[in-house]
N, C-alpha and C positions, 0 to 999 in steps of 0.2 A: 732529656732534651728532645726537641722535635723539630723538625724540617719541615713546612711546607714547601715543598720544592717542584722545579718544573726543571729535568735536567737539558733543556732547550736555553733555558736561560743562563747567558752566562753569569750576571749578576747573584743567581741562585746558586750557579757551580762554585763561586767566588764564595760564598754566604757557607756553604756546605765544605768547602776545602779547609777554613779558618776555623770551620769546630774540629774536621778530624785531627789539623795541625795541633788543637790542643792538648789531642787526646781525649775526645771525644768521640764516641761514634753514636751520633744521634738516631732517632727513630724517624728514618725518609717516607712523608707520604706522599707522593705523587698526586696531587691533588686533581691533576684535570682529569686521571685514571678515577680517583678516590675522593671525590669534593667531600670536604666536612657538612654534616647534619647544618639544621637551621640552629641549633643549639648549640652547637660547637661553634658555628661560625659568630655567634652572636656570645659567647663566653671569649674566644679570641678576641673582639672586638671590645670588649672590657677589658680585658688585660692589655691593648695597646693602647687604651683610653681615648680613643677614636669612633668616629660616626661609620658607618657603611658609606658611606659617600666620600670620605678620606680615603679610603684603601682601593676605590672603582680605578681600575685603568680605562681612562675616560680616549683613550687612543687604539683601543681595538675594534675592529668592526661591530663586534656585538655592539657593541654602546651605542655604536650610530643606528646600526640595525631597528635598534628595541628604541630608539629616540630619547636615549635617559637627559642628555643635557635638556633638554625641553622639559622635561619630566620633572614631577613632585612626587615623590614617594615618599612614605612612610618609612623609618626604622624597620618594621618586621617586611613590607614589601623590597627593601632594597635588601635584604640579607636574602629573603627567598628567591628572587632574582640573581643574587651572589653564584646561592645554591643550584639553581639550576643551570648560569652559565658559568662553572668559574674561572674562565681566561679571564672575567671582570674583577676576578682578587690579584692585588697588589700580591708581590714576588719579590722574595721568600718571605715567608712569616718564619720566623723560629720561638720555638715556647719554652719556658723554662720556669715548673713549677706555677708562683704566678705571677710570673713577668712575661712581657710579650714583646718583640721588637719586630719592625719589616729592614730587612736586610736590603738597605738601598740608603747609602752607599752598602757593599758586602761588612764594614767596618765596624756597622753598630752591633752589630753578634757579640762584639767584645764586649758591648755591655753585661753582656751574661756569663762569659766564661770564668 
């Protein structure tokens, strides 16, 4: 199992507490240290069966910054955008195998345990 995790977030602390309660100790990457590739982030995006525009946290300043609400982007422009800023991905992702959930509420993790 894997954490995308930001441990700023408490919703990710929450997401991350409820695997080790299960005995789990998942593999944490710190993603705004470690952003996943355009390939990785575009395989998790198939595992949660979601667009890159489902998972954009449209509430950070990047977003406004870079003018995405305004914006038409492409699939591989929104993922590479992902990539280069990623406070714009949705928090936590957790993976397991291949299934993919975003930990929001922290509660959908159970789906994997």
């Amino acid at each position: 199992m894997k954490i995308y995790h930001n441990p700023r977030c408490s919703k990710s602390r929450q997401a991350l507490a409820l695997i080790q309660e299960a005995g789990i100790e998942p593999e944490i990457v710190e993603y705004l240290q470690t952003p996943p590739t355009v390939e990785e982030l575009d395989k998790i995006l198939k595992l949660l069966k979601c667009e890159p525009q489902d998972v954009m946290r449209r509430g950070e300043a990047v977003y406004r910054e870079l003018g995405l609400k305004d914006r038409s982007l492409s699939r591989g422009e929104a993922i590479e955008l992902m990539v280069e800023h990623p406070k714009l991905i949705e928090r936590p992702i957790i993976v397991k195998g291949r299934r993919a959930v975003i930990g929001r509420p922290p509660e959908n993790v159970r789906e994997l345990l």
